[in-house]
C-alpha positions as CSV (number, residue, x, y, z in Angstrom):
1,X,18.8,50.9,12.1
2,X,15.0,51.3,12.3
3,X,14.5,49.8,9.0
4,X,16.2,46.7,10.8
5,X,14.2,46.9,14.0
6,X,10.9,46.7,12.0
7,X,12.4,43.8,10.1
8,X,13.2,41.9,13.2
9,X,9.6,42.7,15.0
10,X,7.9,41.3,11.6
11,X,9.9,38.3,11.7
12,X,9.0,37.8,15.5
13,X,5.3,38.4,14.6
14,X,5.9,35.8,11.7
15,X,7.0,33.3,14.0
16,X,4.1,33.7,16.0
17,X,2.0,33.6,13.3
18,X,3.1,30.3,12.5
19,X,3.2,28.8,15.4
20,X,-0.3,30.0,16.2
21,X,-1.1,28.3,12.8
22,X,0.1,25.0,13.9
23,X,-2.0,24.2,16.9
24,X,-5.1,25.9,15.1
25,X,-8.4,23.8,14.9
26,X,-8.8,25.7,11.3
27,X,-6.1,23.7,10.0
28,X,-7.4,20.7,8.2
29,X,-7.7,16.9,9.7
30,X,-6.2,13.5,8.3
31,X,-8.1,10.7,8.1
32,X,-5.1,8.6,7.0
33,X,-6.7,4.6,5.6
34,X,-4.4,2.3,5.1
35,X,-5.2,-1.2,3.4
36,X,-3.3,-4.0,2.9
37,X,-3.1,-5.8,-0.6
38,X,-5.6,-3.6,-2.0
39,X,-5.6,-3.5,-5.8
40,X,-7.5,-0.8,-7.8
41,X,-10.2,-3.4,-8.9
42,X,-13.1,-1.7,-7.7
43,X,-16.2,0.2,-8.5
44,X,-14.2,3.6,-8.5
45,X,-11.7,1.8,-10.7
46,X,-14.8,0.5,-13.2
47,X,-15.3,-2.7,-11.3
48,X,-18.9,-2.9,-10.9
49,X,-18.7,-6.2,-10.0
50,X,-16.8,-5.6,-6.9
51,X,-19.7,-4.6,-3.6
52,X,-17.4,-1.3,-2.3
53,X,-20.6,1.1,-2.1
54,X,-18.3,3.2,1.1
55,X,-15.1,3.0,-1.3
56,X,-17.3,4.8,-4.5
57,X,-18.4,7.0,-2.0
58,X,-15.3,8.2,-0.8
59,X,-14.7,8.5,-4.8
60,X,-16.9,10.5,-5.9
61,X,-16.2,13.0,-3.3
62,X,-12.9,13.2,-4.1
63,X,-10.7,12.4,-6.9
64,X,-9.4,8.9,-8.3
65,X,-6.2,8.3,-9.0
66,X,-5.7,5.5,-11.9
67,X,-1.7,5.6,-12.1
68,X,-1.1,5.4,-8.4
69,X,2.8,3.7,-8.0
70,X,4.1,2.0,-5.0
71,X,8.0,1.9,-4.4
72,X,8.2,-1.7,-3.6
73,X,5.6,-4.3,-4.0
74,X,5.7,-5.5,-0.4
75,X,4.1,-4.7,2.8
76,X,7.2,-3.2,5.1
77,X,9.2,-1.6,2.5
78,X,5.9,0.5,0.5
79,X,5.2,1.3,3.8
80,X,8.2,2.5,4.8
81,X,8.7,4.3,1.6
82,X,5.5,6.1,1.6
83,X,5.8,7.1,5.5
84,X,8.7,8.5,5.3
85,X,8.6,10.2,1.6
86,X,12.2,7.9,0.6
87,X,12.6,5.6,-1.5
88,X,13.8,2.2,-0.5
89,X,17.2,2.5,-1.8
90,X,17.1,5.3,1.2
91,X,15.6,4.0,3.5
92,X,17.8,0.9,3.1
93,X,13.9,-1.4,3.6
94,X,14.0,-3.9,1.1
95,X,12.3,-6.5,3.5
96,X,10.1,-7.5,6.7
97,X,12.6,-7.5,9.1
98,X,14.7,-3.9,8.8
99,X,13.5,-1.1,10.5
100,X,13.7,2.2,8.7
101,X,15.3,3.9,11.5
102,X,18.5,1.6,11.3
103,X,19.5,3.5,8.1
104,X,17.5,7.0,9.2
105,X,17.5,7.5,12.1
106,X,16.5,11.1,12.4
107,X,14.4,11.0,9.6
108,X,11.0,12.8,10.5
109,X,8.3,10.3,9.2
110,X,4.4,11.9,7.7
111,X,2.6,11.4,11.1
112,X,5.6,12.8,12.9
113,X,5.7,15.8,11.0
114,X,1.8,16.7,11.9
115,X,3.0,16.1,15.1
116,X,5.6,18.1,15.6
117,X,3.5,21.0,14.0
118,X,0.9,20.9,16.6
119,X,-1.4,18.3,15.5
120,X,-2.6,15.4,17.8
121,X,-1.6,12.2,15.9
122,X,-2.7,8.8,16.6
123,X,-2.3,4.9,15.0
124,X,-4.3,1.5,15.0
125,X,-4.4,-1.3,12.7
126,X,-1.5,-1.9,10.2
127,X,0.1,1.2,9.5
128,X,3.8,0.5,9.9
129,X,4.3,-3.3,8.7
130,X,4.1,-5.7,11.8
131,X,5.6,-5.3,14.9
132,X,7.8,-2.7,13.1
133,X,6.6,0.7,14.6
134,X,7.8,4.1,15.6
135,X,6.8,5.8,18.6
136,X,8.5,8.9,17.6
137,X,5.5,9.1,15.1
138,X,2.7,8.9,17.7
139,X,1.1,10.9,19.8
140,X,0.1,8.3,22.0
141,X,1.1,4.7,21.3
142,X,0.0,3.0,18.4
143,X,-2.3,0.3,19.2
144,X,-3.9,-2.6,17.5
145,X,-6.9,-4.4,19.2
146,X,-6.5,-8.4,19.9
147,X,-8.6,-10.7,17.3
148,X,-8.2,-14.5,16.0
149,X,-7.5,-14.9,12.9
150,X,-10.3,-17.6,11.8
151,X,-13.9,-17.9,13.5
152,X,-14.8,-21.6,12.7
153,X,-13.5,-24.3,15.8
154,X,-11.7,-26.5,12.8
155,X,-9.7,-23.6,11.2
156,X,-8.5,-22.1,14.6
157,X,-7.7,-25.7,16.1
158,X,-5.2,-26.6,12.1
159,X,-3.9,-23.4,12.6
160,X,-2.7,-24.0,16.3
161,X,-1.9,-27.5,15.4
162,X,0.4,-26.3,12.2
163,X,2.6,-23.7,14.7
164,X,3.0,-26.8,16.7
165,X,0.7,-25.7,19.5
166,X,-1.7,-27.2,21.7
167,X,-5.2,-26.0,20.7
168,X,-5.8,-26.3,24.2
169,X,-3.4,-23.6,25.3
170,X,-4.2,-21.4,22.5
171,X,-7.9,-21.2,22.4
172,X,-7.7,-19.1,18.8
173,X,-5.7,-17.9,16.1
174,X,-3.9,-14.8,18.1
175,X,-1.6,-17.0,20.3
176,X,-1.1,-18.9,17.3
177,X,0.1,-16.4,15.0
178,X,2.2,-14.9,17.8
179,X,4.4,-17.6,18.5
180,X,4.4,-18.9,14.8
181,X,4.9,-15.7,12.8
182,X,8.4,-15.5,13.9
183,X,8.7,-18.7,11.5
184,X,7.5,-16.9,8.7
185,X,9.2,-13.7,9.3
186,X,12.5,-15.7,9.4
187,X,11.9,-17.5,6.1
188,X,10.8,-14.3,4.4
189,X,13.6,-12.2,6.1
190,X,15.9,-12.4,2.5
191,X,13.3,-13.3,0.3
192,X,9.6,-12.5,0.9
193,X,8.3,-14.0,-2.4
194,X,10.9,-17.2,-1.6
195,X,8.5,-20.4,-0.8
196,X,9.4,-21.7,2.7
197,X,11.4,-24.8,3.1
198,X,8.0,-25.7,5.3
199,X,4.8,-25.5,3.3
200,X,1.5,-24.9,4.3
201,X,2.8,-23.8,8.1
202,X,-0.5,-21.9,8.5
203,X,-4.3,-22.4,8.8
204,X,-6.6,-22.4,5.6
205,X,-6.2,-19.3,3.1
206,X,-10.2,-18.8,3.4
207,X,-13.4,-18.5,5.5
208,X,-16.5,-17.3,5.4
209,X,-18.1,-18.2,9.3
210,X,-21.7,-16.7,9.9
211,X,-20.5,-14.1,12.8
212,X,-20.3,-10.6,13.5
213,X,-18.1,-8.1,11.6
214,X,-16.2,-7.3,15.7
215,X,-14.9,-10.9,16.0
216,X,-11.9,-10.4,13.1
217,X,-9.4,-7.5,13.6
218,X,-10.7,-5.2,10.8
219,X,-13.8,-4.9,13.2
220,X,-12.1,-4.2,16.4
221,X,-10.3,-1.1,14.4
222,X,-13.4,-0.2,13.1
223,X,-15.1,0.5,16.5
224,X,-11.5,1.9,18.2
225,X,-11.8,4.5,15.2
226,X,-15.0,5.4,16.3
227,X,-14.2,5.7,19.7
228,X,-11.0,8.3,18.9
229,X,-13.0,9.9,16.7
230,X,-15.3,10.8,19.1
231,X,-12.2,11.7,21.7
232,X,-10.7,13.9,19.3
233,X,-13.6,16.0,18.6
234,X,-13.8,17.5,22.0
235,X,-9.8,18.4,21.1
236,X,-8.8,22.0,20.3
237,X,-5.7,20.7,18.1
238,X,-6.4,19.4,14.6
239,X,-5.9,15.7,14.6
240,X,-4.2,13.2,12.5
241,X,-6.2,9.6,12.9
242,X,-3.9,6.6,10.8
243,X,-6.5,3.9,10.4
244,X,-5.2,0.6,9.0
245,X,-6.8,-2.2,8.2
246,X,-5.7,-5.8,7.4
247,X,-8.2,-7.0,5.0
248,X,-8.6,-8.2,2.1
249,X,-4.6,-9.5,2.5
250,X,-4.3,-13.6,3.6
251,X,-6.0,-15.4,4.5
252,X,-9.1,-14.1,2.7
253,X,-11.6,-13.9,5.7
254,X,-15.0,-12.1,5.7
255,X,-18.0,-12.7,7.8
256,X,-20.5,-15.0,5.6
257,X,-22.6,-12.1,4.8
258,X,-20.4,-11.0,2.6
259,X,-19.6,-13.8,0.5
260,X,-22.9,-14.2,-0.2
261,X,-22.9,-10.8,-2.5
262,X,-21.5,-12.5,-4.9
263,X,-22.7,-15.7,-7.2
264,X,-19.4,-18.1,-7.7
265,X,-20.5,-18.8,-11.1
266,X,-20.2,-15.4,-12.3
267,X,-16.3,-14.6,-10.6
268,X,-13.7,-14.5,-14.1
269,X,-10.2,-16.5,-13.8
270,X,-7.2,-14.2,-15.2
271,X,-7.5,-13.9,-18.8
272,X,-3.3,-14.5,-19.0
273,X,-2.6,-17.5,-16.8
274,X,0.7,-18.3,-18.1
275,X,4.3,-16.2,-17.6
276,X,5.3,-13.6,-19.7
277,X,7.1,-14.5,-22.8
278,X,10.6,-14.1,-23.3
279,X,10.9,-12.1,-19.8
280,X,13.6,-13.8,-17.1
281,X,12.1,-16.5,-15.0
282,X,12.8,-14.7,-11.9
283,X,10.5,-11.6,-12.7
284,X,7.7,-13.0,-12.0
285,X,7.6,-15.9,-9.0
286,X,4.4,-18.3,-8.7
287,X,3.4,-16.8,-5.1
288,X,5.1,-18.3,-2.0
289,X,3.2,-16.3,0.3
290,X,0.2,-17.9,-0.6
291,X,1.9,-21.4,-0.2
292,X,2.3,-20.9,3.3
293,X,-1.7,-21.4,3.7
294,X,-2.8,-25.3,4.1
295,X,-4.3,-26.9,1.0
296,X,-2.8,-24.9,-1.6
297,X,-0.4,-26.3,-4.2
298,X,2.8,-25.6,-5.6
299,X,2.2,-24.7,-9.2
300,X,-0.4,-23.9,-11.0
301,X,-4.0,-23.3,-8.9
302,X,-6.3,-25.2,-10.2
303,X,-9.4,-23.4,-11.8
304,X,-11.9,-24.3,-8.5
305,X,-9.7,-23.1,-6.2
306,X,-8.7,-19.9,-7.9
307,X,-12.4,-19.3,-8.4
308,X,-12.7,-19.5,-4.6
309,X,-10.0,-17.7,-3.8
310,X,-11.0,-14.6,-5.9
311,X,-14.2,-15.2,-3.8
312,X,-13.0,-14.8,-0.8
313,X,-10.6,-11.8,-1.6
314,X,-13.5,-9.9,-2.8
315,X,-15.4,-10.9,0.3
316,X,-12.3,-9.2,1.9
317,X,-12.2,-5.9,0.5
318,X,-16.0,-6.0,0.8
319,X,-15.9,-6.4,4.9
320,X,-13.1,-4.0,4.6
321,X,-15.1,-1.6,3.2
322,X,-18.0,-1.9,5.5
323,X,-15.8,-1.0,8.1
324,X,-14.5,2.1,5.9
325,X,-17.9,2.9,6.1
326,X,-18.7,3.1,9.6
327,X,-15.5,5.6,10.1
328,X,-16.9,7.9,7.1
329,X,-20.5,7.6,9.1
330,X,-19.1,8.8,12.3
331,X,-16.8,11.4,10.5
332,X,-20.0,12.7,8.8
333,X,-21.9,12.2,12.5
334,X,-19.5,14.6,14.5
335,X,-19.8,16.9,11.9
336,X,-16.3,16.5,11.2
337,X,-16.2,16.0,7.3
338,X,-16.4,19.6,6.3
339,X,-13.0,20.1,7.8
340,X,-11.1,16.8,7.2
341,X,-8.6,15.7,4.5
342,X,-9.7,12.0,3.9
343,X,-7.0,9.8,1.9
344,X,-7.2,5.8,1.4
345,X,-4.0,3.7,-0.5
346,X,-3.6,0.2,-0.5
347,X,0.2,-0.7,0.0
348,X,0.5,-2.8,-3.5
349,X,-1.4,-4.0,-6.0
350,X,-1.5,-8.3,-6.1
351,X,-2.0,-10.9,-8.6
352,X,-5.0,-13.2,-8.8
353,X,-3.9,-15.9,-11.3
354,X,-2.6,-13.2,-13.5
355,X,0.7,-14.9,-15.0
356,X,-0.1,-17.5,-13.1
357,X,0.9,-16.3,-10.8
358,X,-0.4,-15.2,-7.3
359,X,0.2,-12.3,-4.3
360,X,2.6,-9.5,-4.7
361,X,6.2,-9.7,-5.2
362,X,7.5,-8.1,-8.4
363,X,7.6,-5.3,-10.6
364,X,4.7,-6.3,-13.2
365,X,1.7,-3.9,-13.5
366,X,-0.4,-6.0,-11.4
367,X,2.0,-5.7,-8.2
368,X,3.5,-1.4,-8.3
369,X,-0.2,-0.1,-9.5
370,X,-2.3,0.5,-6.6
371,X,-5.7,2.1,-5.0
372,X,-5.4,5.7,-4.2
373,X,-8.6,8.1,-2.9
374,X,-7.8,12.0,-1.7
375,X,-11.2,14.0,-1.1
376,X,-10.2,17.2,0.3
377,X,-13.0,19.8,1.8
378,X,-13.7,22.4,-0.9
379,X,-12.0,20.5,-3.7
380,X,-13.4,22.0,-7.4
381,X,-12.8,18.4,-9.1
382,X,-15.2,16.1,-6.8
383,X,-15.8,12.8,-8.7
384,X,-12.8,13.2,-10.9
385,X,-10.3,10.2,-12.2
386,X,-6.7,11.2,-13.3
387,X,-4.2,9.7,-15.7
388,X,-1.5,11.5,-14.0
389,X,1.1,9.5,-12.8
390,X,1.8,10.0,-9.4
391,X,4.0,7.9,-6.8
392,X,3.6,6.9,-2.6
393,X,6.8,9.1,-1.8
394,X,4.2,12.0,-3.6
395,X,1.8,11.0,-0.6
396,X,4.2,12.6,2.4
397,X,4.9,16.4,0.2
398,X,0.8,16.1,-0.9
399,X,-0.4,16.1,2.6
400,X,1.9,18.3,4.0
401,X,1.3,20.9,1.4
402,X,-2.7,20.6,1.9
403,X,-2.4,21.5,5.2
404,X,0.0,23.9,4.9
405,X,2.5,22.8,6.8
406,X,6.4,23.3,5.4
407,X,8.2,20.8,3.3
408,X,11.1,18.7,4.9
409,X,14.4,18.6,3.2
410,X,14.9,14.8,3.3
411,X,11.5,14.0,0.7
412,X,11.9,12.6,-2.7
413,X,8.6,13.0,-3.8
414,X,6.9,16.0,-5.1
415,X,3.2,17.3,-4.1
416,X,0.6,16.2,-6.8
417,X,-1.9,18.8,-5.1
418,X,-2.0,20.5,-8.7
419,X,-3.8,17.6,-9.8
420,X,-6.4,18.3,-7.7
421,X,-7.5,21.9,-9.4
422,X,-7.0,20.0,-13.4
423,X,-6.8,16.7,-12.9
424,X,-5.8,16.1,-16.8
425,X,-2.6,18.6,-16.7
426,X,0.5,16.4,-17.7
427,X,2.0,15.3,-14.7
428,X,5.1,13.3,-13.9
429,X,6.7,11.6,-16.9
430,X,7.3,8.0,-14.8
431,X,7.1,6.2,-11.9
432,X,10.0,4.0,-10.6
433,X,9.9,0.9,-8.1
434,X,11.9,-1.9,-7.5
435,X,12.3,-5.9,-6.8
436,X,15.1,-7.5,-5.1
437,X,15.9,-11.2,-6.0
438,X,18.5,-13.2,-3.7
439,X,21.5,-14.8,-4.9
440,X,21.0,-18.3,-7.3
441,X,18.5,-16.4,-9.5
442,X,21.0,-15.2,-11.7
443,X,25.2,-15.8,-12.6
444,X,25.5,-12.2,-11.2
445,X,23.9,-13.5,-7.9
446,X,21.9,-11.2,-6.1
447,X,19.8,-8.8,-8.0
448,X,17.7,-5.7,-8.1
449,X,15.0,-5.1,-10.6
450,X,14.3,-1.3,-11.2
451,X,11.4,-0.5,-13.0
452,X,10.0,2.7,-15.0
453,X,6.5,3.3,-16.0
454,X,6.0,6.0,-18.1
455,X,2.8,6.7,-19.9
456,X,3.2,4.3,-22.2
457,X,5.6,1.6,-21.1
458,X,6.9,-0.4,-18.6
459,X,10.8,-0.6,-18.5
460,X,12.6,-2.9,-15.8
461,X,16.1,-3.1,-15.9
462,X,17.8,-6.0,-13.7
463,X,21.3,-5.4,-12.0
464,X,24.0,-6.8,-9.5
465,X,23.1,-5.6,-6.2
466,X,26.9,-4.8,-5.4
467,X,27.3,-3.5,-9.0
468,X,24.6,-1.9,-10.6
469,X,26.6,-1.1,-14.0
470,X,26.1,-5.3,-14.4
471,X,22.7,-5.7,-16.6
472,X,21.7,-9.3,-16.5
473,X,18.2,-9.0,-18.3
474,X,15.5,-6.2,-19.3
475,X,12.3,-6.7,-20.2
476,X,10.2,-3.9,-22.2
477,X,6.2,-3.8,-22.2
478,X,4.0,-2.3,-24.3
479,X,0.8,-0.9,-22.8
480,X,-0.8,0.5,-25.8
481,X,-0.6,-2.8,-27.5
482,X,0.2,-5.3,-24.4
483,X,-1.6,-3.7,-21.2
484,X,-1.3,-7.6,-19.4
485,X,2.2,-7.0,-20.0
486,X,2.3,-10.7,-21.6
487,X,5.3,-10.0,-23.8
488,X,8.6,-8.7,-23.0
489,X,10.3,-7.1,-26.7
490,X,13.1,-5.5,-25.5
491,X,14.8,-8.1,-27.0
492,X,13.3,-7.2,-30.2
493,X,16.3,-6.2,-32.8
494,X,13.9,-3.5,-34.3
495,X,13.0,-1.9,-30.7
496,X,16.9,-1.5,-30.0
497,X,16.5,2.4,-30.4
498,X,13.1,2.5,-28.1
499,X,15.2,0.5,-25.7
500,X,18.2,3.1,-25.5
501,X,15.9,5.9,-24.9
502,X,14.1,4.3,-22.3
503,X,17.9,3.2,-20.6
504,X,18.9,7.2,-20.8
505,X,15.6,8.2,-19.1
506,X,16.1,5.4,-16.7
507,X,19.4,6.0,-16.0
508,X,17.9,10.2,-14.9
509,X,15.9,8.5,-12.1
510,X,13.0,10.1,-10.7
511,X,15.2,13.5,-10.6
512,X,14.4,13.6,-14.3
513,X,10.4,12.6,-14.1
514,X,9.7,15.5,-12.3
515,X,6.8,17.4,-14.1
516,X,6.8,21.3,-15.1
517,X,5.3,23.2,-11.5
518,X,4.1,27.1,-12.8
């Protein structure tokens, strides 16, 4: 009987313990980054070409992760995915209209979690996709400040005019692209990477206007991150600050300061502008979303245009990082740093001319392999780069674990903190993501592309969506030999045994990828 009463006063003074744990300012903060359309093509990632001095920064004082894996290649759905640790077979998001919370709706989301554990959690910018948010992951509401979308008279009175507005009643781009993106949500609502039966129903898909970084949205976050920062440093809880910003995704606008860092004549075109051979013409679509945008073709993009295109996406993610910078300043400012977890993703990786083809949208290297950035205060492995494969729904357990907070039942990801102490231990054995195509693409109808990268290949298998023992096509990639993934030889007679053994890993799932945890 006493041996029990001591039991039941240690678990009482456990429970306190643990509670007094959660609302402790010792616990570590998040500095959670979001970017949109982000592809690892940086200077962290050996792209020296690319201005992103706030981006290397943020590398070198953490760790690098080169086989980062998004679930789906699509703003709503990765998003989902990663925010709630599912995958989007779970969370039932395979487009931009679903709402996570229509298939889970209990489901306790990353930011939620922090919350619930006594942290002080807040949102701006892009974090969920749209105007698809969750209160129940907030604190306070999630906000994003008012911007237009273009800064030159011309681009903001097309853009009006191409909605079918009066410039005069919409003096700029944001009652524009609230009245008109119901359009494009509509047409994208199946199909996201479907061209519209309207083309070109938006303003120009670049600009580079001579004003201040404050007049586009990326700016306005900028500044309100500042502002919260400052807020939640007279707090006693640890806080949890989501920070998403919109650039370098479409249109590709940057103040003009920042397309002057780079010389025209010196941006590369794709070195595989053509599709890949002897893969299924649906795998890889020509880019609809960029079709949307006035003057661009159906087709192939002409060499001039692609050139200026690349221009002004790198423009993008430089403005985008000069605004990375200014949060990082006033982390480091409020003396804030030495106690905060900072972690940057982009939601997808996107094609620029690769297979000729543009935007996200598929399951090809280009489109699942994505930016990733974790420095965490006191790390031993500051500056590294891993090989480890790791995946979005890893992001949610990762987090959680670094803060030491408990692990909810529902994840299916694992933590990847191990990586952290030896960043060249083997990790997970593959990554998995997926596509969906609508019906008319195939004679099975509507399909689902699941994909598999392990360290050496990319397998994607294509199925029925109402019957996934129907195989209509597979398509094999060699990355030791074809790292463009240019050649699908999974047809090839002599690969038919490399072809069954990837189709009984597949057919394990990412159950099986797990890696040995000592």
């Amino acid at each position: 009987m006493k041996a029990l009463f001591h039991q039941l006063l240690f678990a009482i003074a456990a429970v306190g313990l643990v509670r007094g744990a959660d609302s402790s300012p010792t616990r570590p903060n998040i500095l959670f980054i979001a970017v949109d359309d982000l592809r690892p093509e940086f200077g962290a990632y050996g792209a020296d070409y690319i201005k992103s001095p706030n981006l290397d920064r943020l590398a070198r004082e953490g760790m690098t992760f080169r086989r980062a894996y998004c679930q789906q290649a699509v703003c709503s759905p990765t998003r989902s995915s990663l925010l709630t640790g599912t995958r989007p077979d779970t969370t039932k998001v395979w487009d931009l209209v679903t709402h996570f919370r229509d298939a889970l709706p209990n489901v306790v989301t990353l930011p939620q979690h922090f919350k619930e554990h006594g942290y002080f959690v807040q949102g701006m910018g892009k974090i969920y996709h749209g105007s698809l948010d969750d209160p129940r992951s907030w604190t306070v509401p999630w906000a994003t400040p008012l911007a237009d979308t273009y800064a030159l008279p011309e681009n903001v009175q097309l853009n009006a005019r191409r909605y079918g507005l009066d410039p005069d009643d919409a003096p700029g781009a944001r009652k524009a692209k609230a009245k008109g993106q119901a359009k494009a949500k509509k047409a994208a609502a199946t199909d996201p990477d479907a061209t519209p039966a309207q083309k070109n129903i938006r303003g120009p898909a670049y600009e580079g206007a001579d004003v201040p970084d404050n007049t586009f949205q990326d700016g306005k976050v900028a500044e309100l991150a500042l502002t919260t920062l400052r807020e939640m440093s007279q707090k006693k809880e640890p806080f949890f600050l989501a920070v998403g910003f919109i650039k370098p995704h479409l249109p590709f606008i940057a103040p003009k300061k920042y397309w002057d860092l780079y010389d025209p004549a010196q941006i590369k075109l794709a070195p595989n502008s053509f599709r890949p051979k002897d893969a299924p013409d649906y795998a890889i679509l020509d880019g609809g979303e960029l079709r949307n945008y006035h003057g661009i073709p159906d087709g192939h993009v002409p060499d001039d245009l692609a050139r200026q295109l690349k221009h002004g996406y790198y423009a993008a993610i430089s403005y985008m990082d000069a605004q990375v910078g200014k949060v990082l300043a006033e982390l480091d400012r409020l003396d804030l740093r030495k106690n905060t977890i900072v972690i940057l993703w982009g939601d997808h990786g996107w094609k620029l001319g690769e297979h000729d083809a543009w935007c996200k949208h598929s399951n090809c290297e280009n489109d699942t392999n994505t930016a990733l950035l974790l420095s965490v205060p006191g790390m031993k492995q500051r500056g590294a780069q891993t090989q480890g494969i790791v995946e979005f729904v890893d992001i949610y357990p990762t987090l959680a674990e670094l803060a030491g907070l408990p692990l909810p039942s529902h994840l299916e990801g694992i933590s990847f903190k191990p990586l952290l102490d030896d960043p060249t231990r083997r990790w997970k054995s593959a990554a998995f993501s997926q596509y969906p195509r609508t019906a008319g693409k195939s004679a099975l109808g509507a399909l689902m592309g699941y994909a598999m990268c392990t360290e050496r290949y990319r397998f994607v298998v294509w199925v029925a969506r109402d019957d996934h023992r129907k195989v209509d096509a597979i398509e094999l990639y060699d990355h030791q030999t074809d790292p463009q993934e240019n050649t699908n030889i999974a047809k090839i007679p002599a690969n038919a045994a490399l072809v069954a053994q990837l189709m009984a890993q597949w057919r394990q799932g990412w159950q099986g990828a797990k890696p040995a945890v000592n």
